[in-house]
C-alpha positions as CSV (number, residue, x, y, z in Angstrom):
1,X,6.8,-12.3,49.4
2,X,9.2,-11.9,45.9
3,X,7.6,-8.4,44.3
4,X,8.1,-9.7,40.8
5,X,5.3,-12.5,41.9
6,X,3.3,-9.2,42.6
7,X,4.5,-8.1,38.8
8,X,4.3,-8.8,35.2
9,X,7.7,-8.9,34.8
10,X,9.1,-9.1,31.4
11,X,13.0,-8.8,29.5
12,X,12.8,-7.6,25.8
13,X,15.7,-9.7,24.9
14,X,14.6,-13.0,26.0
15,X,11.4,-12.4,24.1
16,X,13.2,-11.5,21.2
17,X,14.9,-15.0,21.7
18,X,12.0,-16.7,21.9
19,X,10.5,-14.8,18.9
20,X,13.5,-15.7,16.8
21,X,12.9,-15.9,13.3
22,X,9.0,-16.4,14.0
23,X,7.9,-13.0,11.6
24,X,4.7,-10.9,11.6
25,X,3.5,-13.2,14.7
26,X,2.9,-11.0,17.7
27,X,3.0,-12.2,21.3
28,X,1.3,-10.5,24.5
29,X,4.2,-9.4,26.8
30,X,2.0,-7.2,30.0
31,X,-1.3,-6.3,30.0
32,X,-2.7,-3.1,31.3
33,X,-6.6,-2.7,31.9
34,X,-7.9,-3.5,29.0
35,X,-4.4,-3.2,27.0
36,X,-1.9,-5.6,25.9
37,X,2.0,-4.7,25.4
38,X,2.9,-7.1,22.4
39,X,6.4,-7.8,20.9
40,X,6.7,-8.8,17.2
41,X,9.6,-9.5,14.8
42,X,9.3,-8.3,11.2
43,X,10.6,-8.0,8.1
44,X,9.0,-7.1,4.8
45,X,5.6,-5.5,4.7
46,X,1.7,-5.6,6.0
47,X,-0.7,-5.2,4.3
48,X,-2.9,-1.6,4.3
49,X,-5.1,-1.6,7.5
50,X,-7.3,0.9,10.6
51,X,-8.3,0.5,13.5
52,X,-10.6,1.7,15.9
53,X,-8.1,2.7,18.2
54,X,-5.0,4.4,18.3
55,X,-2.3,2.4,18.4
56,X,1.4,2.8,19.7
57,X,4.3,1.4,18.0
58,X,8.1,1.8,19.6
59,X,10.9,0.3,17.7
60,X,13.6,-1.7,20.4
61,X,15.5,-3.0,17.5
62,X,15.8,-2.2,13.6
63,X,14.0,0.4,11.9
64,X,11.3,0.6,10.2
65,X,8.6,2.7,7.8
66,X,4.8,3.1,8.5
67,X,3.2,4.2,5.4
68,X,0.5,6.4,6.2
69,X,-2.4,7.4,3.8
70,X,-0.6,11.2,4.7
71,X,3.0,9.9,3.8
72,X,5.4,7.8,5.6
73,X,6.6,7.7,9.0
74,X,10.5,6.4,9.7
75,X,11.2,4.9,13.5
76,X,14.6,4.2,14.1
77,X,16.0,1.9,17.4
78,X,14.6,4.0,20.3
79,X,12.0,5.7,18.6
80,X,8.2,5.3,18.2
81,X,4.8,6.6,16.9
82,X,1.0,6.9,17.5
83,X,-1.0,5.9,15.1
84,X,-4.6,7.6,15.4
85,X,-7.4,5.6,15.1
86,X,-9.3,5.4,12.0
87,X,-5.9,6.0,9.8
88,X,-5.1,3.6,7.2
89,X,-1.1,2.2,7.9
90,X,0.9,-0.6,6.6
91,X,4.2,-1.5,8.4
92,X,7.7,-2.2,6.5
93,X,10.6,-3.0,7.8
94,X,13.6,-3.9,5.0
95,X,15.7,-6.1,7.6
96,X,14.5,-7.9,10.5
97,X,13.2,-5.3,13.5
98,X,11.7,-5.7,16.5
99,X,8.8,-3.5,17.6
100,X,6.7,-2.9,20.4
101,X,3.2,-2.2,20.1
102,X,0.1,-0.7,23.0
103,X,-3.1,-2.1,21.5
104,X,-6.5,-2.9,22.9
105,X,-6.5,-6.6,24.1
106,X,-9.5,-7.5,21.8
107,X,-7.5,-6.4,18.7
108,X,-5.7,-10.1,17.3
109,X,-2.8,-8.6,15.6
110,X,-1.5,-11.5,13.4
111,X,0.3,-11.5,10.2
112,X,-0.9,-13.4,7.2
C-alpha cells in the first residue's frame, strides 16, 4: 500500500496555484483532531475580529501586519504568530501574501 494514501498529503505551491488571485477566501489543506490547516491569499485588510481560540498564523509567502488591540505584529516569509484567544486582530497585507493558519475546524474563516 502507497503511504501517502495513508496521508493527507499536501504541496503549498500547488495550493497557492489553485488559490491564485482568489483573495481573503481560505481553503482547508489537513486536518488534525478537531483542527484544520487552511491556506489563504491576501491582500489589503480584515476587518477587526476574536476568537475563542487561539489561532496560529505562519506567513509561506509575502509579509504581512496583524494589528493587535496592544500594537502591531510584522510576519515576514518564514515567520509566524499566535494569536491568543479572546484578542481583537485585523490582518493587512500591502501586496499579495500567502499565509498559513491552525484554527478550530468549526471556525468558517471567510473574507467579506
Amino acid at each position: 500500500m502507497d503511504i501517502k494514501s495513508l496521508l493527507q498529503f499536501y504541496n503549498i505551491e500547488e495550493i497557492d496555484s489553485r488559490l491564485g488571485d482568489t483573495l481573503w477566501s481560505p481553503i482547508d489543506v489537513a486536518y488534525v483532531n478537531d483542527w484544520v490547516l487552511r491556506a489563504a491569499a491576501i491582500k489589503g485588510e480584515y476587518h477587526w475580529h476574536s476568537h475563542e481560540d487561539d489561532e496560529l498564523f505562519f506567513v509561506y509567502k509575502g509579509e504581512i501586519v496583524i494589528e493587535t488591540e496592544k500594537g502591531p505584529i510584522t510576519l515576514k516569509e518564514g515567520e509566524g504568530a499566535v494569536i491568543p484567544k479572546g484578542t481583537s486582530h485585523k490582518p493587512i497585507a500591502k501586496q499579495r501574501a500567502l499565509i498559513l493558519m491552525f484554527e478550530p475546524v468549526s471556525l468558517k474563516s471567510k473574507g467579506d
